[in-house]
N, C-alpha and C positions, 0 to 999 in steps of 0.2 A: 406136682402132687395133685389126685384127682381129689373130687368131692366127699367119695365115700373116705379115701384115707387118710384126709384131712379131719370128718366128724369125726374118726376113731381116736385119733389123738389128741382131738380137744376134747373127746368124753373122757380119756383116758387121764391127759392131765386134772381135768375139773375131781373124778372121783379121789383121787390123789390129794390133790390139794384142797379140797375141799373136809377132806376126813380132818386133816391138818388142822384148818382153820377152824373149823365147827369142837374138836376136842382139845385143843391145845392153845391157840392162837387168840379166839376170839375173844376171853378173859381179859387176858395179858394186853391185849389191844388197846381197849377199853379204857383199864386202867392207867394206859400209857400215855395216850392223847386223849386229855382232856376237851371240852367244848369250850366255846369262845367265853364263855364265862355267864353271866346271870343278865337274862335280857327282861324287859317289863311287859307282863301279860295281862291285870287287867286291875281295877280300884275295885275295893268292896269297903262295905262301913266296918268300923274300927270294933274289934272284941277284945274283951278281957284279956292280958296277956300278948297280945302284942306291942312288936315293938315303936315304941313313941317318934324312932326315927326315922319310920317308912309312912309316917303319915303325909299323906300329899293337902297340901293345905291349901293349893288352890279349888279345888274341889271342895274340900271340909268347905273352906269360906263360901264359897258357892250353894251347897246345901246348909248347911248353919248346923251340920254334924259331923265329927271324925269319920275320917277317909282314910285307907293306907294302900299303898302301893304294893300288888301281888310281881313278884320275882320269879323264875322258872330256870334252869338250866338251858343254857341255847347249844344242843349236843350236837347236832348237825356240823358234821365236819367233811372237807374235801380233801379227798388225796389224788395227789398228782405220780403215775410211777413215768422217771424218765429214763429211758434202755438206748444203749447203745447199740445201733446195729452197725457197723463201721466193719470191716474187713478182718481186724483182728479178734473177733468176739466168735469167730468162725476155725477157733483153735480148739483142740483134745487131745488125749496122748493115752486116758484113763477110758474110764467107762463113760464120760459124757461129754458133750463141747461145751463150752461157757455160755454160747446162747441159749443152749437146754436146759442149763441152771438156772440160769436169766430168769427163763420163761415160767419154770417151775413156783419160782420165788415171789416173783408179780403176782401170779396165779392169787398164792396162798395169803399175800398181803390184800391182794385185791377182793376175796373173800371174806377175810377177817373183816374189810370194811364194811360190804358188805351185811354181813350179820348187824354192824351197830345202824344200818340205815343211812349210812354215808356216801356220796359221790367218788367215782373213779372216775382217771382221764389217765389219758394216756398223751406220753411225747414220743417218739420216734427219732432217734440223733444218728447222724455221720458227722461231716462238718458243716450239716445244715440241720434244719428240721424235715426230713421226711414224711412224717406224719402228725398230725395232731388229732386225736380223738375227744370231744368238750367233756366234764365229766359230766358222767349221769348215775343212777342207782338202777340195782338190778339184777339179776343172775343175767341176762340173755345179755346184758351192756357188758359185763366182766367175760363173756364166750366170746364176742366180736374181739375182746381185747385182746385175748389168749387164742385166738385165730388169726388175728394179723405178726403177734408174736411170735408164731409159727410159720407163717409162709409169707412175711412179708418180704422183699426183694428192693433192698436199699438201690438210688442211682449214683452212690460215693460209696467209698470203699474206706473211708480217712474220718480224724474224727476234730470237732472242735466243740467240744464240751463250753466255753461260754458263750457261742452264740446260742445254745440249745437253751443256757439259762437265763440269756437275755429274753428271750421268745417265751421264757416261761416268765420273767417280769411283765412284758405284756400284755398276757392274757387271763392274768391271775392278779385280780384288782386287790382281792381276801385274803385272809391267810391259809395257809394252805399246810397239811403235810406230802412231803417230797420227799419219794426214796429215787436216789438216784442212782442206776447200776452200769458198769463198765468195768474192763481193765484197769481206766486212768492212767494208758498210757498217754497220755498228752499234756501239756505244760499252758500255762497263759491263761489259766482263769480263778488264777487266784482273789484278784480285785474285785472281779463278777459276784463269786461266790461268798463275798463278805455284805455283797449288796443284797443278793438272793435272802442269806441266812437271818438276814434284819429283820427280813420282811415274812418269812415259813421257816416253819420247822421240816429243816431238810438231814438228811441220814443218804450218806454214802456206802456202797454195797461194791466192794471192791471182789468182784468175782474174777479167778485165777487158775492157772494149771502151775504144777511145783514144776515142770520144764522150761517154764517160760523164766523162771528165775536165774539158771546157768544155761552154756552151753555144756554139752557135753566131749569129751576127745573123742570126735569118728573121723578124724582126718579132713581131707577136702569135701565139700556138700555143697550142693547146691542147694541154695538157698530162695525163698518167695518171699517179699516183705509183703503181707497179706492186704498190707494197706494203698499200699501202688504197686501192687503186680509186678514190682522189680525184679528181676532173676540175677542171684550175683554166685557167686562162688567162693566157700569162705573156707579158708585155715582152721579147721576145729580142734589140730592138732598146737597152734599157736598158745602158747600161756596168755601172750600178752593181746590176743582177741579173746578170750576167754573172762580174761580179767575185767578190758574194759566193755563189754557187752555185761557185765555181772555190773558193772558201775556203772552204766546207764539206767539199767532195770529199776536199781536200787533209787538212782536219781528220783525216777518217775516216782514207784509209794511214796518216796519220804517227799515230794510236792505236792501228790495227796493229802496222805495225811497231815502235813502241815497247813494245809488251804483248806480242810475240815474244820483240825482241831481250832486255830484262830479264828476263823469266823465262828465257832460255838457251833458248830453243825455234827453232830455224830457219825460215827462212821464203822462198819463193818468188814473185818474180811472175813473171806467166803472161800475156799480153796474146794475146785472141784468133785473130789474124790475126800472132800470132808461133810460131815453133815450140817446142810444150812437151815436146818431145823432147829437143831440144839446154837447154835450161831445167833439166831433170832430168837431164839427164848431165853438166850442169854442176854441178850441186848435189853429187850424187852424188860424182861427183872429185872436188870439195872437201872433201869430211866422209871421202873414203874413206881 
């Protein structure tokens, strides 16, 4: 992709998801994630009507008159968005691939932040970390973001979601909010993600095409597993591949969402060719 047609698409998503965030999102945001809570800003002498228990008495004792401790909201929050780019996230069947949704959704969170004056960062996952961006604040910091989401070019194709959340215990000393978006096709981070959830508020964004859920009967096909380049040749006429590819599938959500819901971590699905607008402002009014 050259230069110029890569600006058009990041102008084109920014105006998109920025409409989003700016009339819809930014509220709901707001009211959803709160700030770390009430940090100390500075002593002034005690007036009429305040309260008797914010008096700082080392100070009063000090001057040999009431003190009291001013309080402020500490609103500054960091969001962490962490995206699979792994081989299978490079599916569509509808009007869009999953990583288009992906990128769309980042966008529109990363925005919303945005607006309240909050840090974005970005992770980058296969079965490693591919990229890390530190968070910063910004419109031109949230363009870089939504330009590598576009033309970034993973060196794996496979995914392993808990070392990506190990790597984000690492680097993320604070709390943090974390959306995290994939498939979730993969298994074995359950235990990660109870340690993650302790420590941020993380939300799961299960982004999906409704094909990937059955096969369909077209006979024999050849088949790509998008994630090792395997080429196999499958029976789609078989019941009993049918069945257990539907049981597998299956397997994978309900280890999702089970590895969400138990760790207390929120979780969305998002199916392609649905809207993940109404999706996230549903979420949103829920937790708000």
């Amino acid at each position: 992709m050259d230069t110029k047609e890569l600006l058009k698409k990041v102008r084109k998503i920014e105006i998109k998801t920025r409409r989003l965030s700016d009339h819809i999102f930014g509220g709901e945001y707001h009211s959803t994630f709160k700030g770390r809570g009430m940090t100390f800003s500075e002593v002034r002498q005690y007036q009429f009507g305040d309260d008797v228990r914010s008096i700082d008495w080392n100070v009063t004792a000090r001057y040999n008159e009431p003190y009291v401790k001013v309080f402020e909201e500490e609103r500054e929050l960091t969001m962490m968005l962490m995206v699979d780019v792994s081989g299978s996230e490079l599916f569509g069947t509808k009007e869009q691939f999953k990583n288009e949704v992906i990128t769309e959704i980042a966008a529109t969170l990363a925005f919303s932040a945005t607006q309240n004056n909050d840090k974005i960062g970005l992770i980058l996952f296969s079965d490693k970390v591919e990229l890390f961006i530190p968070p910063k604040k910004g419109r031109s910091h949230v363009l870089r973001i939504i330009r590598e989401l576009i033309e970034f070019h993973p060196e794996s194709r496979q995914t392993n979601l808990a070392e990506a959340l190990k790597f984000l215990t690492n680097v993320m000393k604070k709390k943090a909010i974390v959306f995290v978006m994939s498939d979730f096709i993969a298994d074995d981070y359950h235990q990660t993600m109870k340690i993650v959830s302790g420590k941020h508020d993380v939300t799961g964004i299960r982004v999906y095409d409704k094909r990937e859920e059955q096969i369909p009967n077209l006979g024999m096909v050849q088949m790509e597993d998008e994630e090792t380049g395997e080429l196999m040749l499958v029976n789609t006429s078989s019941k009993k591949v049918r069945l257990n590819y539907g049981k597998f599938y299956q397997e994978k959500v309900n280890y999702y969402k089970d590895s969400f819901t138990k760790s207390g971590a929120g979780s969305i699905d998002c199916r392609v060719d649905e809207s993940y607008v109404k999706k996230l402002l549903g979420y949103f009014k829920r937790r708000g």
